[in-house]
Z-matrix of the N, CA and C atoms (Angstrom, degrees):
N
C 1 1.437
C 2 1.518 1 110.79
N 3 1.315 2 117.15 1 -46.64
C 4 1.163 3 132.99 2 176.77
C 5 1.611 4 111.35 3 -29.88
N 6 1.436 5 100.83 4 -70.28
C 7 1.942 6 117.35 5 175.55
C 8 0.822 7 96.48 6 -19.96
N 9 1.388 8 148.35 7 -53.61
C 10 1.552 9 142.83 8 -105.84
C 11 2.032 10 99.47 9 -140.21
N 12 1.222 11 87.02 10 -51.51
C 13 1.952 12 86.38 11 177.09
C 14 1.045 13 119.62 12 -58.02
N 15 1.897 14 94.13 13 -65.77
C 16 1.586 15 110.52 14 -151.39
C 17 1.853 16 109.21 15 -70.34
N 18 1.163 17 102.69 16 179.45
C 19 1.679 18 114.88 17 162.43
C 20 1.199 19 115.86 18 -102.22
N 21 1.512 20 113.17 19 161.34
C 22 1.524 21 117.38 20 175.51
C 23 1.304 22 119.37 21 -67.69
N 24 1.479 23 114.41 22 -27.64
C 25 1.694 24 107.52 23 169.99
C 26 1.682 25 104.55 24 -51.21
N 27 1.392 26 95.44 25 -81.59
C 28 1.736 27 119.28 26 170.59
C 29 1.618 28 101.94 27 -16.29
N 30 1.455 29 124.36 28 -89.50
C 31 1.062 30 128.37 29 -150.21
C 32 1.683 31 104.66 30 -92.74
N 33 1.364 32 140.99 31 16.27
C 34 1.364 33 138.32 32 146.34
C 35 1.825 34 107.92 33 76.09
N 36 0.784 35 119.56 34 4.81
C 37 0.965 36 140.17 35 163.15
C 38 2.140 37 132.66 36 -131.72
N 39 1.009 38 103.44 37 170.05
C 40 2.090 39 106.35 38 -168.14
C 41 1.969 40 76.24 39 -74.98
N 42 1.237 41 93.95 40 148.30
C 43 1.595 42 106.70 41 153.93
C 44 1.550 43 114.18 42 -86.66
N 45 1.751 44 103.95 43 134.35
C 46 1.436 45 96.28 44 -164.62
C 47 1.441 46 135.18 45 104.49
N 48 1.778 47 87.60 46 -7.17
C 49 1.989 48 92.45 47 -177.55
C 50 1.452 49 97.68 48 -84.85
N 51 1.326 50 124.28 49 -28.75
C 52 1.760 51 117.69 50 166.60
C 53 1.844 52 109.98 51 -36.75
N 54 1.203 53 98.15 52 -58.38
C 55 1.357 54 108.44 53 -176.39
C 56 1.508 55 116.09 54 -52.20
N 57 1.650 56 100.76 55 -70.76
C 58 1.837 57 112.89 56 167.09
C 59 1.482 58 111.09 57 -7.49
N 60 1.237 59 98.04 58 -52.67
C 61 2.059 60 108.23 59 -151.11
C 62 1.824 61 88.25 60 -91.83
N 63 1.135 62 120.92 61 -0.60
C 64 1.552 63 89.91 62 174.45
C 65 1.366 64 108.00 63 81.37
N 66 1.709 65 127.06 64 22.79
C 67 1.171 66 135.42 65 -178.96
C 68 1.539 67 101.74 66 -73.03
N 69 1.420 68 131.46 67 108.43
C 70 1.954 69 114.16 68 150.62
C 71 0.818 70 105.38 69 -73.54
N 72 1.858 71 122.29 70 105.60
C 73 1.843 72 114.38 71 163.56
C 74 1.637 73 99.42 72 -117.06
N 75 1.455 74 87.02 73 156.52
C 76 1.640 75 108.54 74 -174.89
C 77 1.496 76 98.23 75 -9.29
N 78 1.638 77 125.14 76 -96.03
C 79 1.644 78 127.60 77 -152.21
C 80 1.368 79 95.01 78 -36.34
N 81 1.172 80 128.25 79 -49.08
C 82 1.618 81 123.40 80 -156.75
C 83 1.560 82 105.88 81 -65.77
N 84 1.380 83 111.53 82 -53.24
C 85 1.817 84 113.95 83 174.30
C 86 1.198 85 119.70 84 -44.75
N 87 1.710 86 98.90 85 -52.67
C 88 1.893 87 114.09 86 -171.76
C 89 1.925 88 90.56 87 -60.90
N 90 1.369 89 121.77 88 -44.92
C 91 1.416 90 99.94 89 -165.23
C 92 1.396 91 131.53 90 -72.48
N 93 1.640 92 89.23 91 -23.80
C 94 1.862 93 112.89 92 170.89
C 95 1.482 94 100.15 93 -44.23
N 96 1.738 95 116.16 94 -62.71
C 97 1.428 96 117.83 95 -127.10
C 98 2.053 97 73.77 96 -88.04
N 99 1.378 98 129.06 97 -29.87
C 100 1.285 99 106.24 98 -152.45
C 101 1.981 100 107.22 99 -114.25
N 102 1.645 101 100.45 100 29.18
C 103 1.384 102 104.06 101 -161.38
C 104 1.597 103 78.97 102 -119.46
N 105 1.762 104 90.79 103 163.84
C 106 1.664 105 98.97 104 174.22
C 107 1.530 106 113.85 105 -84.62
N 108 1.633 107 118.31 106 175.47
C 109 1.481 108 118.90 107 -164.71
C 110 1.695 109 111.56 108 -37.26
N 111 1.250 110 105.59 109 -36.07
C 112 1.478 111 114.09 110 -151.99
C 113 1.903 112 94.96 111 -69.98
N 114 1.395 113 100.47 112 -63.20
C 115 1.207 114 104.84 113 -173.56
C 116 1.572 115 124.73 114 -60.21
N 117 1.738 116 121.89 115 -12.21
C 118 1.093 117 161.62 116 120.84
C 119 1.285 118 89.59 117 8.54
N 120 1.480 119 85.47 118 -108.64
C 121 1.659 120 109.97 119 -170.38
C 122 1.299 121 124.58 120 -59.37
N 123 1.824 122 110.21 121 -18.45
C 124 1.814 123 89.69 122 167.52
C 125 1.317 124 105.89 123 -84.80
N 126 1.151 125 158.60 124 -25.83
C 127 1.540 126 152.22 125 -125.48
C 128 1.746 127 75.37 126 -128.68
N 129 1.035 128 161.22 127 -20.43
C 130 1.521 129 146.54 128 137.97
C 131 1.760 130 113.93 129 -52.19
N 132 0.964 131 116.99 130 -53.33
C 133 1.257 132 131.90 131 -159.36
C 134 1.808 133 90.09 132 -69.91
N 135 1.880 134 117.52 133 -65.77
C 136 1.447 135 112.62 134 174.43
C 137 1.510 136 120.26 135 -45.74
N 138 1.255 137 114.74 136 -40.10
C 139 1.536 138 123.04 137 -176.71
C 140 2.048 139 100.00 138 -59.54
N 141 1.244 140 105.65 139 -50.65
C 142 1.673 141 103.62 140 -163.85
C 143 1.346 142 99.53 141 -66.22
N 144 1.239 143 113.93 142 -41.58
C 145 1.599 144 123.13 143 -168.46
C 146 1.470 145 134.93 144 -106.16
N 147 1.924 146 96.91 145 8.21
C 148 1.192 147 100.36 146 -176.44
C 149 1.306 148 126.53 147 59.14
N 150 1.409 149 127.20 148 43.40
C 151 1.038 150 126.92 149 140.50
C 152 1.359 151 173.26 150 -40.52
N 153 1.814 152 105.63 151 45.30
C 154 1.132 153 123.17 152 -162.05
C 155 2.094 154 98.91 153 -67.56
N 156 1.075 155 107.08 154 -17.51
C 157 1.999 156 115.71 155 -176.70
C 158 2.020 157 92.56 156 -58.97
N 159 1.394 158 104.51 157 -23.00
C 160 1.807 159 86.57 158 -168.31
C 161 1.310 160 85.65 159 -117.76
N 162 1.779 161 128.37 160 15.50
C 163 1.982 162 94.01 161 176.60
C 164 1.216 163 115.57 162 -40.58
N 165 1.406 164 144.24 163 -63.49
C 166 1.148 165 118.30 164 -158.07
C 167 1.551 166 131.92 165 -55.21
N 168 1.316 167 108.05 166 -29.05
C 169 1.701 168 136.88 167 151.29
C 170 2.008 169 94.81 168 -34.33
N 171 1.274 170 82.94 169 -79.17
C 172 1.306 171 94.18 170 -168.36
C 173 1.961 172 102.63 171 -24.25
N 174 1.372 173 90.56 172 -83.19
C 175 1.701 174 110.02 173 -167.43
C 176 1.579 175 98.99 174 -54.00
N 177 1.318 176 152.31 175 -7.19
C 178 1.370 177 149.78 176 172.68
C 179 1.921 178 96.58 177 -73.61
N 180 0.817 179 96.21 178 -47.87
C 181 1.599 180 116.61 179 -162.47
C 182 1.523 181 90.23 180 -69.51
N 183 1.256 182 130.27 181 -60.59
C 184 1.666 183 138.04 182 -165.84
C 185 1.652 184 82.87 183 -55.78
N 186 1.685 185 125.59 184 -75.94
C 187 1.345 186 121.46 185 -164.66
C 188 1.342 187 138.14 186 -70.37
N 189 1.091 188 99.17 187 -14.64
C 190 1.819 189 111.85 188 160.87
C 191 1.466 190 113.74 189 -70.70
N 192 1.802 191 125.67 190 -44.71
C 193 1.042 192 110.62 191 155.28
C 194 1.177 193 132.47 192 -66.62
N 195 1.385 194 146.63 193 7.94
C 196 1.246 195 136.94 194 -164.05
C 197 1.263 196 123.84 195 67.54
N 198 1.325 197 110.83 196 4.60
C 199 1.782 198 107.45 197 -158.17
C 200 1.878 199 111.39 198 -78.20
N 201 1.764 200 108.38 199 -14.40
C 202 1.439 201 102.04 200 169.93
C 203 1.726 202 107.04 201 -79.27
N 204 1.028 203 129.56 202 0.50
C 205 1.505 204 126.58 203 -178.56
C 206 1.828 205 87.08 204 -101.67
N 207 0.915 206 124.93 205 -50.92
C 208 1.299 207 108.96 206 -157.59
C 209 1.711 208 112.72 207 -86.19
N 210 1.535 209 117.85 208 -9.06
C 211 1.173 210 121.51 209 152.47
C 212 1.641 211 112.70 210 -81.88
N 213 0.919 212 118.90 211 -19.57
C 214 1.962 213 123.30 212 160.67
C 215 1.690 214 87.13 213 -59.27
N 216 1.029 215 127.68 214 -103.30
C 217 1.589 216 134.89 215 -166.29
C 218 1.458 217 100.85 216 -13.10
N 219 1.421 218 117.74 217 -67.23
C 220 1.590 219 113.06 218 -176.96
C 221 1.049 220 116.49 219 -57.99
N 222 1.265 221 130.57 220 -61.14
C 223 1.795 222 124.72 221 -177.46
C 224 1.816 223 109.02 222 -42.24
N 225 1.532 224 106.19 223 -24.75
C 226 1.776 225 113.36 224 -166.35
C 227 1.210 226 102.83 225 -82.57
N 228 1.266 227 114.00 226 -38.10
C 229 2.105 228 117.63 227 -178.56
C 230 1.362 229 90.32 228 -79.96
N 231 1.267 230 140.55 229 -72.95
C 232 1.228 231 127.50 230 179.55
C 233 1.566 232 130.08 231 -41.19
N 234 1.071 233 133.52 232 -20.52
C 235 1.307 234 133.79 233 166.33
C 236 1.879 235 102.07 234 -91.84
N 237 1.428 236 104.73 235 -24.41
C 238 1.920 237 106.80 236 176.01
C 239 1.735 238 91.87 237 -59.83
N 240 1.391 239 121.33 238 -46.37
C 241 1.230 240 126.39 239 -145.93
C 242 1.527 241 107.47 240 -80.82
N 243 1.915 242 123.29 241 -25.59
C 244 1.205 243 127.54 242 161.33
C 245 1.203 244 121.74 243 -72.65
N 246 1.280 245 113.48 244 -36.14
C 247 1.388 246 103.97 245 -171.62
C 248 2.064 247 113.67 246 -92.20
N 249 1.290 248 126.65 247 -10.21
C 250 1.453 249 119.54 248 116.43
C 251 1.427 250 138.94 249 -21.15
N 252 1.334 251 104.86 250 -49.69
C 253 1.546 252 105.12 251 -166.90
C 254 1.489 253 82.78 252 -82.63
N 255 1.136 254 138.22 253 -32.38
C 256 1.579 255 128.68 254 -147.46
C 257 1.871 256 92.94 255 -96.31
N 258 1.274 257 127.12 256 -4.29
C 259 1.295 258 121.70 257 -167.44
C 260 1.578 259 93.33 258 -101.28
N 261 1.166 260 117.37 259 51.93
C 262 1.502 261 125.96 260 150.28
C 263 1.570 262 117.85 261 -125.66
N 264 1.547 263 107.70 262 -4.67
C 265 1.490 264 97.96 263 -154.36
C 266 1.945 265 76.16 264 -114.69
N 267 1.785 266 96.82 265 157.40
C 268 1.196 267 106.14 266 -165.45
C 269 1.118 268 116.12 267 -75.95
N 270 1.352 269 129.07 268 156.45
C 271 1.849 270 130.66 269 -179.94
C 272 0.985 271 118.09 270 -48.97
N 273 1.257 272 133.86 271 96.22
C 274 1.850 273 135.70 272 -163.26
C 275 1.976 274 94.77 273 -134.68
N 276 1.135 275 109.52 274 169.68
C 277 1.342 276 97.85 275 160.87
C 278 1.593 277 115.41 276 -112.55
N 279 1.119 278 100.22 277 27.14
C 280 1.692 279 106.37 278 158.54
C 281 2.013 280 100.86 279 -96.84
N 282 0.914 281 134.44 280 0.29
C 283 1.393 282 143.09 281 -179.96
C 284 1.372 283 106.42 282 -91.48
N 285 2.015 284 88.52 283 -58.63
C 286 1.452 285 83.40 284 179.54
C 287 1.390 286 131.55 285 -78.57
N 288 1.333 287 116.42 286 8.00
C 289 1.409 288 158.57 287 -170.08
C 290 1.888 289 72.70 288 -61.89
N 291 1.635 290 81.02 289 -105.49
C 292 1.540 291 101.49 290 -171.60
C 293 1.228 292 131.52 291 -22.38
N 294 2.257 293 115.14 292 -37.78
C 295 1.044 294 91.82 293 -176.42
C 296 1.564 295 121.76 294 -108.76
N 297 1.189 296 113.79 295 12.81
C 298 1.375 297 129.69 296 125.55
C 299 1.618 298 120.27 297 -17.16
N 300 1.631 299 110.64 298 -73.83
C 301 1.285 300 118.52 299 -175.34
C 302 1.503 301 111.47 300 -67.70
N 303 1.230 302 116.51 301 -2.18
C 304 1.280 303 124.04 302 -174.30
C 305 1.495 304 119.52 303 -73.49
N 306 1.440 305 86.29 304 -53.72
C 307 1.673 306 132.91 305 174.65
C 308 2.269 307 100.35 306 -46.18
N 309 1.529 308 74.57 307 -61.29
C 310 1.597 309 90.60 308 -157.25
C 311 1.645 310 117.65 309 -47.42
N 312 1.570 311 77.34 310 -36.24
C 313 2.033 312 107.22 311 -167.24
C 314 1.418 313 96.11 312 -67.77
N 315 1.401 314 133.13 313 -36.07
C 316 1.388 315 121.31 314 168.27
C 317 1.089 316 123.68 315 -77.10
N 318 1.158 317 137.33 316 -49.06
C 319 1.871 318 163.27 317 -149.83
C 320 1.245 319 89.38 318 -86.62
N 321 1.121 320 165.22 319 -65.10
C 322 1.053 321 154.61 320 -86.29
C 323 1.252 322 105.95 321 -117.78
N 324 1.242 323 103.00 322 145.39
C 325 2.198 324 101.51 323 -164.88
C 326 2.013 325 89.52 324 -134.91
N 327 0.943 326 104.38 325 25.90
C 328 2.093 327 100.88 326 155.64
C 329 1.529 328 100.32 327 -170.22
């Protein structure tokens, strides 16, 4: 999600190096499978070829589908779903270690 929101101050890295490298992450899939032909084929086409020349293309396409809210939802059940599994193990701060990192892995804006 980050690639796509944050800034390079903010996020410590160029916005778009997900993309650069030919990364398929979640927003980009979710927008493929739930965008029309057009948006289809650019967010395929940026992914093969690294298309940082259409980010803004790119990120129109991610937010018209919804796909940064609905990769928010997944990272949130998935961190719901660790820190469950971890609510068996006893109060240590290696627990609270983890669910900290749980926390972080979503929240986190760099």
């Amino acid at each position: 999600m980050l690639d796509y929101r944050a800034d390079r101050a903010t996020l410590g890295k160029n916005i778009g190096d997900d993309l650069a490298e030919g990364k398929p992450t979640l927003p980009l899939i979710h927008a493929m499978r739930l965008g029309n032909s057009g948006q289809s084929a650019l967010l395929r086409n940026a992914i093969e070829k690294g298309g940082l020349d259409q980010i803004s293309a790119v990120v129109a396409a991610i937010e018209s589908t919804g796909s940064i809210a609905y990769t928010a939802h997944q990272a949130e059940a998935e961190a719901g779903l660790a820190k469950e599994a971890l609510a068996v193990l006893p109060e240590t701060p290696f627990k609270q270690a983890l669910l900290d990192l749980a926390h972080f892995s979503v929240h986190r804006n760099h």
